[in-house]
N, C-alpha and C positions, 0 to 999 in steps of 0.2 A: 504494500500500500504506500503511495507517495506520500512523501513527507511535507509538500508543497499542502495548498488548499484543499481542504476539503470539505464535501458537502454532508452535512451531520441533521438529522433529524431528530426532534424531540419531546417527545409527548409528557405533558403535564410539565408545560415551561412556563409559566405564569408564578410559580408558588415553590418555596419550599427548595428539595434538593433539584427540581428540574430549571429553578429561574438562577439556582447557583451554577449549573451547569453551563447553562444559555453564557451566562456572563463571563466563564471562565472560557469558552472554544472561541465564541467570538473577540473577544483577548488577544487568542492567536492569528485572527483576520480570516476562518473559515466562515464560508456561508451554512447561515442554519436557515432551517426550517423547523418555527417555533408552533406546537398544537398547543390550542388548549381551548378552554370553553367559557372565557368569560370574552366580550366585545374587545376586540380593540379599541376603540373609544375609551375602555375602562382601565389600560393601561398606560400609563406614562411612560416608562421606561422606553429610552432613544431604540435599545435593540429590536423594540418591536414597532414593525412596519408594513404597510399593504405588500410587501414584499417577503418576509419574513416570516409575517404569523399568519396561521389558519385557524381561524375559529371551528374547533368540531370539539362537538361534545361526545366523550365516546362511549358514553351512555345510549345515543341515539341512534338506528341503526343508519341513516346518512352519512356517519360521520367516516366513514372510508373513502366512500365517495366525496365527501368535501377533500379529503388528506388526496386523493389523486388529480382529482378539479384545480387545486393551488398549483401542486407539481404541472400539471399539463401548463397554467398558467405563466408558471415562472419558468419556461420551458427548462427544468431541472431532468435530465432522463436519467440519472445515473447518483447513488446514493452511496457515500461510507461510510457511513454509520446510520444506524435505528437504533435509538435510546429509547425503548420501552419503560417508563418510569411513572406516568400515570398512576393512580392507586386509588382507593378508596377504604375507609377503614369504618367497621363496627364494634362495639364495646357493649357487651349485654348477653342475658340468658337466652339460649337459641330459643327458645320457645317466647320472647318476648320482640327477637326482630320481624318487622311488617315482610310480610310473603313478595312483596315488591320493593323492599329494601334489599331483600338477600339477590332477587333477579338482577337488578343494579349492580349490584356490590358485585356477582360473580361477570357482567358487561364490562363492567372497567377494567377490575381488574385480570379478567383470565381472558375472555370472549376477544375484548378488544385488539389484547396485542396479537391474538392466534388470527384473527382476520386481518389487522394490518399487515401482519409478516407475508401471507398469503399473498396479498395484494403486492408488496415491496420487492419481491425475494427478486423476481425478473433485475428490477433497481442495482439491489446489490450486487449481483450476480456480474451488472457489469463491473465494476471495479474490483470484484472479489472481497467484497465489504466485508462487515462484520456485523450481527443480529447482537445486541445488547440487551437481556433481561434483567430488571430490575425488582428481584425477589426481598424475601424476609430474612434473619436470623431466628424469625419466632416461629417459621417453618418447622425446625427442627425441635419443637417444644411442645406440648401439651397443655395449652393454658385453654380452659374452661370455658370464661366470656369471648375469647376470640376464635371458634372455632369456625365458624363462615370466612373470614376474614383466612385464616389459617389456610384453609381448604381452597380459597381461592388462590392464591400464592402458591401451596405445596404443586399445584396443576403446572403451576408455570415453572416449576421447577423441572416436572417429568415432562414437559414438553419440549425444554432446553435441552435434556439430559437426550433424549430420543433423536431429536433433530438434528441434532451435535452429529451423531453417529450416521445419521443419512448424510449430509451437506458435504461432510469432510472438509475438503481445501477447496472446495466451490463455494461459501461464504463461510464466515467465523460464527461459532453460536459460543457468546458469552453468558453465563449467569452471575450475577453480583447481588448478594446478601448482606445489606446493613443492617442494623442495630437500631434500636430506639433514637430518634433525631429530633431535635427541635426543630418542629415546624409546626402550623397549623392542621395538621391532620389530625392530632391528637384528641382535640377540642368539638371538632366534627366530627368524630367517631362516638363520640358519648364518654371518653374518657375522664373518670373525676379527677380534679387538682390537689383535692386534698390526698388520695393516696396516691396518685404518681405526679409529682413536678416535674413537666417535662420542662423545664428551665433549666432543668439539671444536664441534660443530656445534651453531646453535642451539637455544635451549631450544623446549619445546612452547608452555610460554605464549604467547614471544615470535612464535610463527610463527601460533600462534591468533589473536592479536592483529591480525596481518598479514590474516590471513584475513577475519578479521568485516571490518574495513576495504573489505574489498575484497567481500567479498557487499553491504555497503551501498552500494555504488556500481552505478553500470548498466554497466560495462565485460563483454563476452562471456567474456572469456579472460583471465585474471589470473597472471602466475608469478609469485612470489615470492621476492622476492629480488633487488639486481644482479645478482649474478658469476651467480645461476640464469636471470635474462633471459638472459645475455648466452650463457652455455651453450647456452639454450634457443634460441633466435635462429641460432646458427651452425650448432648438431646439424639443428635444419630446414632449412638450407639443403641441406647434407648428406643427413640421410635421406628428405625429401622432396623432395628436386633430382629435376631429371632428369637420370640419370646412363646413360650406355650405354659405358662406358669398359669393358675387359678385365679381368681377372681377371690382376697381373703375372706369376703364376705359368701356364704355359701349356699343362704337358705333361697329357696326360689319360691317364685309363687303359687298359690293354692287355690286357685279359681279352678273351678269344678263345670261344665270340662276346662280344659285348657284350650287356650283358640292362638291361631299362630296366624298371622298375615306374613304372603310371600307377594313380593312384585313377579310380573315375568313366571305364573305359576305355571303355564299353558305346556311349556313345551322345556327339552332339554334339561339344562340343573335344575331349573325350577320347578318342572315336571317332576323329578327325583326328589326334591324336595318334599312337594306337598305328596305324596307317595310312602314316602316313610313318616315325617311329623301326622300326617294321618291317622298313625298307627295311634299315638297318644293325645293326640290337640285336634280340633275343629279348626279345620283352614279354610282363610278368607283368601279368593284367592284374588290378582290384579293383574289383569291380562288385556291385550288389546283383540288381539283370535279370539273372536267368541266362539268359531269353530273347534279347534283345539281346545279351549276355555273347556268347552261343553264336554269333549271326551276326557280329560283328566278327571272331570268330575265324577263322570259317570264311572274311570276305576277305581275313585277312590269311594263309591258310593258302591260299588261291586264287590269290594273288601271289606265293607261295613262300618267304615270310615264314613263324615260327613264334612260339606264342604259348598262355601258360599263363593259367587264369583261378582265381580264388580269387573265390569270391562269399561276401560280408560287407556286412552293415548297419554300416557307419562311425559311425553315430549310438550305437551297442552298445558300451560300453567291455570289457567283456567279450568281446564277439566278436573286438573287437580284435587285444586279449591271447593266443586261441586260435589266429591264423593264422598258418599252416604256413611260411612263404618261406625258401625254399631259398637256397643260398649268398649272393652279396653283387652290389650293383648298380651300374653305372657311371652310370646316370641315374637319378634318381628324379623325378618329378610329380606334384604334390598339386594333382591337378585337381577331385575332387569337390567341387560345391556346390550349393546350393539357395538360394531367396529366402522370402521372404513380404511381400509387396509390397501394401498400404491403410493407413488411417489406424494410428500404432502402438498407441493403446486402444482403436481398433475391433476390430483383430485378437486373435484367444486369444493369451495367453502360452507356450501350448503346442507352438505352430508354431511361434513366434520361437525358441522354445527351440531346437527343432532344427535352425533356422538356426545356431545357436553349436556344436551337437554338429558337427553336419556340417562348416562353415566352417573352423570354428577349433579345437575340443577336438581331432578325429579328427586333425587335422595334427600337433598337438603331442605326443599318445601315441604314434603312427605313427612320429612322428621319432625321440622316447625309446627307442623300441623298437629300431630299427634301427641306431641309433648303440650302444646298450648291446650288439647281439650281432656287432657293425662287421663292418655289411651294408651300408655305404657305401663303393665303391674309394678309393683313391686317385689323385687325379685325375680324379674324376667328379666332377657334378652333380649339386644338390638344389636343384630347383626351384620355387617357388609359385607361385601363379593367385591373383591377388589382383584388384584393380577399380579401374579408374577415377575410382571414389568417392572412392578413399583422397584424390586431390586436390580431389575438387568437392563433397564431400559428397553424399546420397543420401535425401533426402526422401521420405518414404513408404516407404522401407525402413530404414530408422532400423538396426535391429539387424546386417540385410543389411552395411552400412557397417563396423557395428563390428566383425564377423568378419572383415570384411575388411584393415581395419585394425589392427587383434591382429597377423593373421599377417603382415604387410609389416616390421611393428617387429620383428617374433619370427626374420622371415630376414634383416632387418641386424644383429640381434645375433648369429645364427647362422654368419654370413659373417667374422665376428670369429672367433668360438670353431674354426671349424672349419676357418680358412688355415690354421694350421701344419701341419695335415695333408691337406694340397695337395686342398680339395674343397670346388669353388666353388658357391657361393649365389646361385642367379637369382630374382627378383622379378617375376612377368609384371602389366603393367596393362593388360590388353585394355580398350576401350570395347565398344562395342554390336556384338554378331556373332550372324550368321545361321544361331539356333539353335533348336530347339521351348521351348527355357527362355526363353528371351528373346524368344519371341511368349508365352508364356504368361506372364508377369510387366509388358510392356511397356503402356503405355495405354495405344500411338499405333501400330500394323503398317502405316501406312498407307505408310511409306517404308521397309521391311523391306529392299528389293534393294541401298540404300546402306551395308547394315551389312557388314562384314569377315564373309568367307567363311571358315568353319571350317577349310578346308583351306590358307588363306591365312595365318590364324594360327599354324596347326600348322607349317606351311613356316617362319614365322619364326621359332619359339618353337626350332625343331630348330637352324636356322643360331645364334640366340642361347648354345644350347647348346653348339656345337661353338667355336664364337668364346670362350668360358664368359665371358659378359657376366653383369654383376651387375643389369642392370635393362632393362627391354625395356617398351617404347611403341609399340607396333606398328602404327601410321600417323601419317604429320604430320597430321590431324586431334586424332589423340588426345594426340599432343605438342603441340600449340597449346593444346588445353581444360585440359591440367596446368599448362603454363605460367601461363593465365588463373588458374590455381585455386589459384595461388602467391602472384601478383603481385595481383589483384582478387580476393581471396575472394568480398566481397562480390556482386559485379557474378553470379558465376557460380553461387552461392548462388539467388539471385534467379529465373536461367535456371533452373536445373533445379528451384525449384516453380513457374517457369510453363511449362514444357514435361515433366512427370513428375507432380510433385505435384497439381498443380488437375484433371487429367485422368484420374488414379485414380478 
């Protein structure tokens, strides 16, 4: 990359560490392009100009299209740097943030940069640029009231982390992880003053500073900060250990019968699911196939098992919001998911899209919802289906990863918030199972009979539940490739684009 001018893009330049940024590149006399969502009119600052800044809010779905309207305008074709730095923050009980606050919150900050990069990449690509994500240190942390906020950040971690591995030396994928900052997010998040002073915490210059430093380096992964390495450093061992330890609290609940909602019951894991928890619980089940819906029912109605079905498009925030569930559950399972599996700007933005509704938004409204009208027992389980990925990364599904990813952070923060009332948080990381989703996304069926039998996951996933385990790896296979994906990132990065990625 020339050391001469360059052309540096920057989202959330207005405020905070994105207007310290703005002011330290153009310093060096590189032209920017400044986003953000308040009028020009409303700022003063000389660096922003009908030239410079582009009003998009990226909340709103226009605002890609504004960010490439300015570009065609300022006839810009060719970009070195994407500063992804936007963010939005919430502070509160997930059961207390508005169901259009968390849709927001995960817009800015996951949605947006995944659609902007989409749009860009052609940009960078000419100059061999560099993708700059501008993640958490509280990523790697379990904190309670932040667990949307978390989840939305942890996504953009596993999307760095994936993309990284497709791109190669055809653009840079940086992730950069600070620490607590003085700026006004803190105050627009709900954060109280009286228990955190962010007066205390570094300034934005100071952390900008920190930042450029560290995009001018060729390092993958940057935190900033000691005491935030070192945070950072021991929260991973932590949330992404493998951990299969109990839940110290043990008693479960005693609702007669027991009733278990599963997302995605119709077919596949979820099929396996309500098939076995049948055996002991009434399952509510949440399918959009009211075809299939209707046959799952009828064998677990053939068994003499009973079982309710609610058919909902999970991707429908709205539809959401509408569904009927009757009193409160001793199990829940947030089993629905979907992939989009080729190159990430060969694929439309529009599929990926509904990889994040499905993945990750629908879990987190679902949760909201449930906890807000406590439809969760006491002494029950709330379970996820998350991926393999989350340790080895995911190549070719790039987005796939990051939904995945969101929810893994989203239910160790959950698992915090929701001990004192006795109701444990399981994390499932299935590898490869023997599923119609997973010959239909896979590049290789050639060794299909080796993958974990849906009925063999569902067996485990149930005993994980009654045990109320906090994490589940459901073969020494799949506990050796985590391990790997801990200990050698690198090495297993590698594996899966030459055994996934090259064969797409």
């Amino acid at each position: 990359m020339s050391t001469s001018q360059q052309t540096i893009l920057i989202t959330g330049a207005t405020d905070g560490i994105g207007l310290e940024l703005a002011r330290l590149y153009a310093a060096q006399g590189n032209q920017l392009v400044l986003v953000g969502r308040r009028p020009l009119s409303a700022l003063s600052e000389t660096l922003f100009t009908p030239q410079t800044y582009c009003q998009a809010d990226l909340s709103q779905a226009d605002a890609v299209h504004r960010v490439l309207d300015h570009l065609a305008q300022q006839q810009i074709e060719q970009l070195d740097y994407v500063i992804h730095n936007a963010g939005l923050g919430y502070v509160g009980a997930v059961e207390a943030q508005p169901p259009d606050n968390i849709k927001t919150l995960l817009q800015v900050n996951t949605y947006a940069p995944i659609q902007l990069t989409h749009a860009l990449l052609p940009l960078l690509r000419q100059t061999a640029g560099k993708l700059v994500l501008i993640s958490s240190v509280a990523t790697a942390l379990g904190m309670a009231d932040y667990a949307t906020y978390i989840a939305s950040k942890a996504a953009i971690n596993g999307f760095a982390r994936s993309l990284r591995v497709e791109l190669q030396d055809d653009v840079g994928v940086q992730l950069i992880l600070p620490g607590a900052t003085r700026t006004g997010m803190h105050a627009k998040a709900g954060v109280d003053k009286a228990q955190m002073d962010w007066d205390r915490f570094p300034s934005a210059e100071r952390v900008a500073q920190k930042i450029m430093r560290a995009i001018a380096s060729n390092r993958r992964q940057v935190v900033i900060g000691g005491t935030n390495r070192l945070l950072f450093s021991v929260g991973q061992q932590f949330g992404r250990g493998i951990d299969t330890l109990r839940s110290r609290t043990v008693a479960q609940s005693k609702s007669d019968p027991r009733r278990c909602l599963i997302t995605g019951f119709a077919d596949g894991i979820g099929r396996a699911l309500a098939l076995k928890f049948a055996e002991t619980h009434h399952i509510v089940g949440i399918d959009v196939d009211a075809e299939r819906a209707a046959v799952t029912k009828a064998d677990i109605d053939a068994r003499g098992g009973s079982c309710d079905i609610h058919l909902c498009d999970l991707t429908d925030q709205g539809a959401i919001a509408e569904l009927a569930l009757d009193g409160a559950f001793d199990v829940v399972i947030h089993n629905a998911g979907i992939s989009a599996a080729g190159h990430f700007a060969q694929m439309t933005i529009e599929e990926q899209i509904l990889v994040l509704d499905l993945n990750l938004q629908a879990p987190l409204l679902l949760t909201q919802q449930l906890l807000e009208k406590a439809q969760l027992c006491e002494g029950g389980t709330l379970t996820f289906i998350s991926s393999l990925s989350h340790f080895v990364s995911y190549p070719g599904a790039s987005v796939y990863g990051a939904s995945k990813d969101g929810l893994a952070l989203y239910a160790r923060s959950l698992a915090v918030a929701l001990k004192p009332r006795n109701i444990n948080v399981l994390t499932v990381f299935p590898g490869p199972t023997r599923t119609a989703h997973a010959r239909r996304y896979s590049p290789d069926n050639s060794r299909e009979q080796t993958r974990m039998s849906p009925d063999a996951l569902a067996a485990q996933i149930y005993r994980a539940t009654e045990r109320r385990q906090r994490q589940l790896l459901p073969s020494l296979a799949s506990r050796i490739v985590a391990r790997l994906g801990l200990v050698t990132p690198r090495v297993t990065e590698w594996l899966m684009r030459k055994t996934i990625f090259e064969k797409l």
